[in-house]
LUMMI-602225 format. One line per field, with one value per residue: residue number from 1; x, y, z of N, C-alpha, C, O, CB in turn; residue in three letters. Coordinates in steps of 0.05 Angstrom, whole numbers, plus 5000, padded with zeros to 4 digits. Glycine has a CB too. Example, Ala and Ser with C-alpha at 12.3 -4.5 7.8 and 13.67 -1.06 7.14 Angstrom:
n 1	2
neast 5264	5257
nnorth 4886	4955
nup 5156	5142
caeast 5246	5273
canorth 4910	4979
caup 5156	5143
ceast 5264	5258
cnorth 4934	5001
cup 5156	5157
oeast 5285	5268
onorth 4934	5023
oup 5169	5161
cbeast 5226	5282
cbnorth 4911	4988
cbup 5181	5114
res ALA	SER
# end
This chain:
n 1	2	3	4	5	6	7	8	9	10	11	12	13	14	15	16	17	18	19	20	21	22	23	24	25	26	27	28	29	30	31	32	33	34	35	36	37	38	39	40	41	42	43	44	45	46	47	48	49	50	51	52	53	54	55	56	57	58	59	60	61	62	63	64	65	66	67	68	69	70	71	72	73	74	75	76	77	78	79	80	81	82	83	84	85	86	87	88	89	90	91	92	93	94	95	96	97	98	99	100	101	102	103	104	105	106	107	108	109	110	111	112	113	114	115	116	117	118	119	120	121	122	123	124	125	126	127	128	129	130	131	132	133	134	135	136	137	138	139	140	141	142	143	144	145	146	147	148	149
neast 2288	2307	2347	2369	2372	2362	2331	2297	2265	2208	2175	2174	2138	2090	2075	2065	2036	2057	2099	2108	2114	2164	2202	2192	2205	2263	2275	2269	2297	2356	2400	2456	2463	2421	2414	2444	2414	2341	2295	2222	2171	2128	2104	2106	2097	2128	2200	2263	2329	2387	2453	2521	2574	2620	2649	2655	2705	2683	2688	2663	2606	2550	2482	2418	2355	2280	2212	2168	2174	2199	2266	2294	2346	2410	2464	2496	2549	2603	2620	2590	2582	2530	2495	2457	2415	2362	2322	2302	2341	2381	2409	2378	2410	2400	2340	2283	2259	2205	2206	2249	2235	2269	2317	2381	2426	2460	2499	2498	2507	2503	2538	2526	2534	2527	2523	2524	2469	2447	2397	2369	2319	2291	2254	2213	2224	2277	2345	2396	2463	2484	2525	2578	2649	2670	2730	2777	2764	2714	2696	2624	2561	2494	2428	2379	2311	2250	2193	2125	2097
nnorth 2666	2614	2564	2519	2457	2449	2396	2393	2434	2425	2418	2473	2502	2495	2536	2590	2604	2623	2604	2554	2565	2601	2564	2520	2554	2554	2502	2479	2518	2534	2557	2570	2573	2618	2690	2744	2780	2807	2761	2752	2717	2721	2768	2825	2792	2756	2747	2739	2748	2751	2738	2758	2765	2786	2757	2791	2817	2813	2855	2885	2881	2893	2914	2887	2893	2880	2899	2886	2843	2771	2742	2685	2668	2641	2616	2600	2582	2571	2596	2622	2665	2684	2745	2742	2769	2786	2842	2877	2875	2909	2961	3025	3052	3072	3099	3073	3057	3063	3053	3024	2983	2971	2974	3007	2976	2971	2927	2868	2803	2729	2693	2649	2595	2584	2543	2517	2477	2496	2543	2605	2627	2690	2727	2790	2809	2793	2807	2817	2806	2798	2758	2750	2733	2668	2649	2683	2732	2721	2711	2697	2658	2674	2677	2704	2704	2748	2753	2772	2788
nup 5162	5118	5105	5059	5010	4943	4933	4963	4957	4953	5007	5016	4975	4981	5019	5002	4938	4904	4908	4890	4839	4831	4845	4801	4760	4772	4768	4708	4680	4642	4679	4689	4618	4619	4602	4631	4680	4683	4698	4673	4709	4728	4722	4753	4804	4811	4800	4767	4779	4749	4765	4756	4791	4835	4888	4965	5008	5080	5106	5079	5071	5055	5099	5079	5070	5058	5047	5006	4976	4982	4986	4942	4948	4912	4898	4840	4807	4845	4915	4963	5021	5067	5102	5157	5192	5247	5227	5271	5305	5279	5260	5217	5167	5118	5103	5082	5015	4984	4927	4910	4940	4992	5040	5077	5126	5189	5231	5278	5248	5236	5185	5139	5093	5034	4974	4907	4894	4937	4966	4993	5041	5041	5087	5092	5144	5148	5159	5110	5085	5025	4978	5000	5006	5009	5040	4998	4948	4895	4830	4817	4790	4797	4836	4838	4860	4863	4908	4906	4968
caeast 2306	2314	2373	2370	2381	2328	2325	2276	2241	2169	2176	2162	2127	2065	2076	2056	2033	2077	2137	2118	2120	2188	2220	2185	2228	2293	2274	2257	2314	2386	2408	2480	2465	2413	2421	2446	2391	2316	2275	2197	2173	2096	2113	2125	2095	2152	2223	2284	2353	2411	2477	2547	2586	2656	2639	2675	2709	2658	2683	2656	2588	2515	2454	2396	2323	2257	2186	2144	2187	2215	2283	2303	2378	2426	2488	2497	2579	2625	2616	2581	2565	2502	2498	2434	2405	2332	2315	2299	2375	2400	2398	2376	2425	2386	2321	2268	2251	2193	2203	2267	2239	2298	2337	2402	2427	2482	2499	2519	2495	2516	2539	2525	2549	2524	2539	2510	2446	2427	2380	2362	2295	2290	2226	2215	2240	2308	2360	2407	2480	2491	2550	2602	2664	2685	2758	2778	2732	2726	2666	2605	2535	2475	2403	2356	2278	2234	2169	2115	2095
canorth 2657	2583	2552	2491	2445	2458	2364	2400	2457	2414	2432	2508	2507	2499	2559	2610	2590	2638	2590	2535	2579	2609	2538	2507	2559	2546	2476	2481	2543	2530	2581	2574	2586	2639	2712	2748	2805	2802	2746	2750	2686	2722	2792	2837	2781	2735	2745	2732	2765	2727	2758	2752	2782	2778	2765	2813	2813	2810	2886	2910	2877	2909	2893	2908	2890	2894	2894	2876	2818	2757	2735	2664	2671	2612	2607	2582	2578	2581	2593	2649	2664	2706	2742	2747	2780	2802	2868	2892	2876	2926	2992	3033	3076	3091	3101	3047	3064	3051	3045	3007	2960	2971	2998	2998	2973	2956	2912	2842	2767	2707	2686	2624	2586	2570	2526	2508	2463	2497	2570	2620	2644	2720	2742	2817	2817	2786	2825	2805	2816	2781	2769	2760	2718	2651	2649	2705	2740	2699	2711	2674	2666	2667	2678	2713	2706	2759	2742	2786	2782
caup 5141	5109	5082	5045	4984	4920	4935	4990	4944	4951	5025	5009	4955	5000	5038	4986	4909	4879	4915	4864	4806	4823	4847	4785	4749	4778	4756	4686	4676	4649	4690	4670	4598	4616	4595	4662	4676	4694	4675	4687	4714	4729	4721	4777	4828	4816	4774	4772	4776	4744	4764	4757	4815	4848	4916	4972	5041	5094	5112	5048	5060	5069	5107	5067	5072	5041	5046	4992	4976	4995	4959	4941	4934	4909	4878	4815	4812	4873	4943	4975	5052	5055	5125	5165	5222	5251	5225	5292	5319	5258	5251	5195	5162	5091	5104	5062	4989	4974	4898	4902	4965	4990	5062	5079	5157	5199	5257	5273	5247	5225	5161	5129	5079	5008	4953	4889	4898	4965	4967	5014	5034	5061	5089	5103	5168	5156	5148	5101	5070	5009	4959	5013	5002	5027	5032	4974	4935	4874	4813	4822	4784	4826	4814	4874	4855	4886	4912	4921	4992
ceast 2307	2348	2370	2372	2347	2324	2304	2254	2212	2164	2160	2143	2098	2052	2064	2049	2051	2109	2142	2122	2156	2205	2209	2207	2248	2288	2284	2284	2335	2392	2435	2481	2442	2417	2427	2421	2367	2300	2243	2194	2143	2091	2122	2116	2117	2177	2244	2307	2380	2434	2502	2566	2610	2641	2664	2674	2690	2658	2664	2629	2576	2492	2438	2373	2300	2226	2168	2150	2204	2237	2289	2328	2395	2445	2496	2527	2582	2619	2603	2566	2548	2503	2465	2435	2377	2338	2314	2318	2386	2388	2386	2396	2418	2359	2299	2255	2225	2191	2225	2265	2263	2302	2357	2402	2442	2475	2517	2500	2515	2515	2545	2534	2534	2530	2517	2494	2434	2421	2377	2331	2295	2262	2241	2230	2262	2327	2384	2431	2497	2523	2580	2627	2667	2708	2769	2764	2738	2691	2653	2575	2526	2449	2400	2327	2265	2217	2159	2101	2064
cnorth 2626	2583	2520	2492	2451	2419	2381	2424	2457	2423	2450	2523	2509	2521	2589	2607	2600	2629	2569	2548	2585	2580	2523	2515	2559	2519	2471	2503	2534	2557	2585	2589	2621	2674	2722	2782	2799	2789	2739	2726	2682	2756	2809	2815	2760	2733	2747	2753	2761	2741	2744	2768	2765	2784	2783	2807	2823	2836	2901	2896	2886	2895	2907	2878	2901	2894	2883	2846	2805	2753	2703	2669	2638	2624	2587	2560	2583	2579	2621	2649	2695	2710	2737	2747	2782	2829	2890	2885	2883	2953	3009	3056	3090	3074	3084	3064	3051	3047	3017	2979	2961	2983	2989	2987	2965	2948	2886	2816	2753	2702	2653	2619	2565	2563	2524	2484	2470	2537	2581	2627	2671	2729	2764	2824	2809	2800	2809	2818	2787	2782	2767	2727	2690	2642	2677	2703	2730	2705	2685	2682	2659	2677	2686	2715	2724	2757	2759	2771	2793
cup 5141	5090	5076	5017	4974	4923	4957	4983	4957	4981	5022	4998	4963	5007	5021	4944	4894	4882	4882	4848	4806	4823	4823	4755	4742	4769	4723	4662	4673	4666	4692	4646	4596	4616	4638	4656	4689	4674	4683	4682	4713	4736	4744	4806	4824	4786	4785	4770	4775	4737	4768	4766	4822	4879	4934	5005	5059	5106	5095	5045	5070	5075	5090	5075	5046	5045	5035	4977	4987	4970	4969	4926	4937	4888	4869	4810	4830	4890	4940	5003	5049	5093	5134	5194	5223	5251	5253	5305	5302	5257	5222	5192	5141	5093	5084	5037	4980	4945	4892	4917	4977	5022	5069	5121	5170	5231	5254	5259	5248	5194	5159	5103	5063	4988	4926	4905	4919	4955	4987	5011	5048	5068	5100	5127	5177	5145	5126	5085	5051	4991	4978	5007	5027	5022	5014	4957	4907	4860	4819	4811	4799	4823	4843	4855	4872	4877	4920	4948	4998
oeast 2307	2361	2370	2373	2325	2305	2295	2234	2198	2145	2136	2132	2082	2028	2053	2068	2059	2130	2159	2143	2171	2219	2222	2219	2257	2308	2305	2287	2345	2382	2440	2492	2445	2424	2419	2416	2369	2293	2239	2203	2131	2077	2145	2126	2118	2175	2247	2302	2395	2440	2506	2575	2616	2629	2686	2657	2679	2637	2653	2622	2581	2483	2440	2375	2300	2224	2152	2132	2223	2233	2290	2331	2394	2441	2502	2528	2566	2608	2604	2544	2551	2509	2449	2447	2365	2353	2324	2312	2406	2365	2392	2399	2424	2355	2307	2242	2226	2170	2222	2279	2280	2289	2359	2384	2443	2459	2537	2476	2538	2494	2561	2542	2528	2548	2494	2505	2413	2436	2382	2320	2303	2249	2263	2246	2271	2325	2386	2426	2511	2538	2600	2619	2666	2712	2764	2752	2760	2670	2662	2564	2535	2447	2411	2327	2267	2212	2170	2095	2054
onorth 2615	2595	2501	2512	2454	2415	2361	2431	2475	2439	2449	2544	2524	2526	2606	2609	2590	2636	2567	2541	2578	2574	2502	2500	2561	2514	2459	2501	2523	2578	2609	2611	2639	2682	2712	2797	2783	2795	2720	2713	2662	2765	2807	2820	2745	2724	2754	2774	2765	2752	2723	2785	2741	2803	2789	2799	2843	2846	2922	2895	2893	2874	2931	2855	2917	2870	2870	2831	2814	2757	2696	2673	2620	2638	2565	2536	2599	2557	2637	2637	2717	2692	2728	2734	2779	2841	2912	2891	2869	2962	2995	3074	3114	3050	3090	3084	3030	3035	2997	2959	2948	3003	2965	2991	2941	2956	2881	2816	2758	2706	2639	2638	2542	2576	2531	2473	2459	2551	2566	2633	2669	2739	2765	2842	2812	2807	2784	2838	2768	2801	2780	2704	2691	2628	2696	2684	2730	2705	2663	2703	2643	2689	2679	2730	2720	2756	2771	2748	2791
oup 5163	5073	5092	5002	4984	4907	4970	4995	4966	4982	5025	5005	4951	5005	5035	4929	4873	4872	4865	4837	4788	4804	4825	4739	4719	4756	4718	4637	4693	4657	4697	4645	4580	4639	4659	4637	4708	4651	4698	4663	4707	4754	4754	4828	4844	4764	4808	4760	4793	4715	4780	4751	4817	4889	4925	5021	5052	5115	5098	5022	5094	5065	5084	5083	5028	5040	5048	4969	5000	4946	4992	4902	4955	4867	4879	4809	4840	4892	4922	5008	5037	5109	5117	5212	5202	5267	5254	5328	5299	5253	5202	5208	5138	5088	5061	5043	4967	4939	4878	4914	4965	5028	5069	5137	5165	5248	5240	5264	5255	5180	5171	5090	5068	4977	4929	4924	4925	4942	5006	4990	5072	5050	5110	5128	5200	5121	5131	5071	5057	4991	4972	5004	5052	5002	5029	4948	4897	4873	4824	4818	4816	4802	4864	4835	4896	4853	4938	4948	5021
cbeast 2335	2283	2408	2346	2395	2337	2356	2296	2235	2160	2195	2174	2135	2070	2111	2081	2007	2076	2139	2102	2098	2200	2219	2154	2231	2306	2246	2223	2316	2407	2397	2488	2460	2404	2391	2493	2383	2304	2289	2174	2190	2082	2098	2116	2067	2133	2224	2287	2353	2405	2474	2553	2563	2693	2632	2665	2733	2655	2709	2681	2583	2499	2439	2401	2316	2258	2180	2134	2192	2201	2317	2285	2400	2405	2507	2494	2597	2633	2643	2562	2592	2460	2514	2417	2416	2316	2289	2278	2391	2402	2420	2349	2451	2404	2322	2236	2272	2178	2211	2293	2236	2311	2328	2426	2414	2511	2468	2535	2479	2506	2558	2502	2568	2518	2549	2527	2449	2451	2357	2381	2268	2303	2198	2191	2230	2317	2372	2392	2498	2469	2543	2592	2685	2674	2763	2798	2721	2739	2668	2605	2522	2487	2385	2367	2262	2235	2165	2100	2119
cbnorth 2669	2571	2555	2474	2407	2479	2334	2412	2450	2367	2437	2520	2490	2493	2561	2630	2591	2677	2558	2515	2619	2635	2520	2511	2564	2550	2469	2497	2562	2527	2584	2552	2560	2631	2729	2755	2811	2825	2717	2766	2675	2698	2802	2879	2771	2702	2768	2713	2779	2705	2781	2745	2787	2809	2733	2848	2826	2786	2903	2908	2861	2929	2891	2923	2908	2884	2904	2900	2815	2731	2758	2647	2701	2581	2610	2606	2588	2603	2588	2662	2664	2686	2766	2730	2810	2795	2866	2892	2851	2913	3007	3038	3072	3089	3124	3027	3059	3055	3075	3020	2929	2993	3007	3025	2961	2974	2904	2828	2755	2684	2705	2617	2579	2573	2490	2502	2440	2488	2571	2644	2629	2748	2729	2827	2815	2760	2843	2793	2835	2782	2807	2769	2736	2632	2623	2709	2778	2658	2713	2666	2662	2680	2651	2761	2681	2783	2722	2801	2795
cbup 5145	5084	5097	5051	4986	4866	4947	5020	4910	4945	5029	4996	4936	5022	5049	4994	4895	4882	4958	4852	4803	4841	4877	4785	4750	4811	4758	4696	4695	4620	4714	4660	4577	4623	4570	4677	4647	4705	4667	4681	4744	4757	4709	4784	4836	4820	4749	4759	4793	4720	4786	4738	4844	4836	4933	4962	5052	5115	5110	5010	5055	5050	5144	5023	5098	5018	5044	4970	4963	5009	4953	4932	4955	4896	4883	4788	4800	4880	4965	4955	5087	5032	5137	5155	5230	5281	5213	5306	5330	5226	5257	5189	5160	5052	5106	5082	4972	4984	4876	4906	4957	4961	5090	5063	5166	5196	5266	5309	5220	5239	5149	5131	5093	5000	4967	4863	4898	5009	4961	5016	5041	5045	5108	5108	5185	5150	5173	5092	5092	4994	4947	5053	4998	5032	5015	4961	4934	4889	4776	4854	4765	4854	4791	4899	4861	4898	4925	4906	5009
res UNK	UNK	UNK	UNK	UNK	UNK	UNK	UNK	UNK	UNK	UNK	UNK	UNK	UNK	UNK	UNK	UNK	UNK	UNK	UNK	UNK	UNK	UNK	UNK	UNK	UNK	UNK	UNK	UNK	UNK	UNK	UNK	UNK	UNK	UNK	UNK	UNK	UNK	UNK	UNK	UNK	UNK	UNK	UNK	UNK	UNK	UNK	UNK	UNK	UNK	UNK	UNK	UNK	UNK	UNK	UNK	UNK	UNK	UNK	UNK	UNK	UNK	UNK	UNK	UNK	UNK	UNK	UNK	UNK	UNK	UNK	UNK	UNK	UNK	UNK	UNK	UNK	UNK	UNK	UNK	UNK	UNK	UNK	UNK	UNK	UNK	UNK	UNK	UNK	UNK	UNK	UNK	UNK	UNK	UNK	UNK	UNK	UNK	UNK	UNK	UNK	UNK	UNK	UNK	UNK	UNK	UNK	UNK	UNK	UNK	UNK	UNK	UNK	UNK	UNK	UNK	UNK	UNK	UNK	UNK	UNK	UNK	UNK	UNK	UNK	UNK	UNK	UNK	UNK	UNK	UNK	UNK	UNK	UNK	UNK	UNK	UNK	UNK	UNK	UNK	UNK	UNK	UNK	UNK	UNK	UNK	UNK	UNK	UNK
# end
């Protein structure tokens, strides 16, 4: 897992070609005025997912995971602490989908703490529980990019 400011994008963008494309995105993207929903960026190897959520007490949050992609999550409005763990210090409790990429998982991490102008990166093997409140749960847009991997 990464956390940092998109002032550090060029960093990343190295690391896999399909980084520049999505961070060229988030560049280029009002993502305020943009529609909330899925927006292909390079069709299923890189798109977006521009949501508008009430974040929630850190009881009420889930680890999940994925495989075939990485996510670049950032919030747009508000606050939001995103948790994270290593996959292999969480359990599985719903078994991995392969259509949805998807498994569910509990345990412990740490949760960190994001703001507008800073992103997350998730590779496969981080576990991750997003959407969680800082302070009371309070709406917030927020965009996650998945990358195929």
């Amino acid at each position: 897992m990464v956390v940092d400011t998109f002032d550090n994008a060029a960093h990343y963008e190295t690391l896999n070609p399909r980084f520049a494309r999505a961070f060229r995105w988030l560049r280029e993207t009002d993502l305020l005025a943009a529609a909330a929903g899925r927006h292909d960026i390079d069709g299923d190897a890189v798109y977006a997912l521009i949501q508008d959520v009430t974040t929630k007490p850190r009881e009420q949050g889930v680890w999940e995971a994925h495989r075939r992609y990485l996510d670049i999550q950032a919030p747009l409005t508000g606050e939001e602490a995103i948790g994270y763990a290593p996959i292999d210090q969480l359990k599985v409790t719903q078994a991995f989908d392969v259509a949805k990429d998807f498994c569910l998982l509990e345990g412990d991490g740490v949760l960190l703490r994001l703001r507008p102008g800073m992103f997350s990166l998730l590779w496969p093997q981080d576990g991750h529980m997003p959407g969680i409140a800082v302070g009371a749960p309070a709406p917030i847009r927020k965009v996650v990019v998945k990358v195929l991997v």
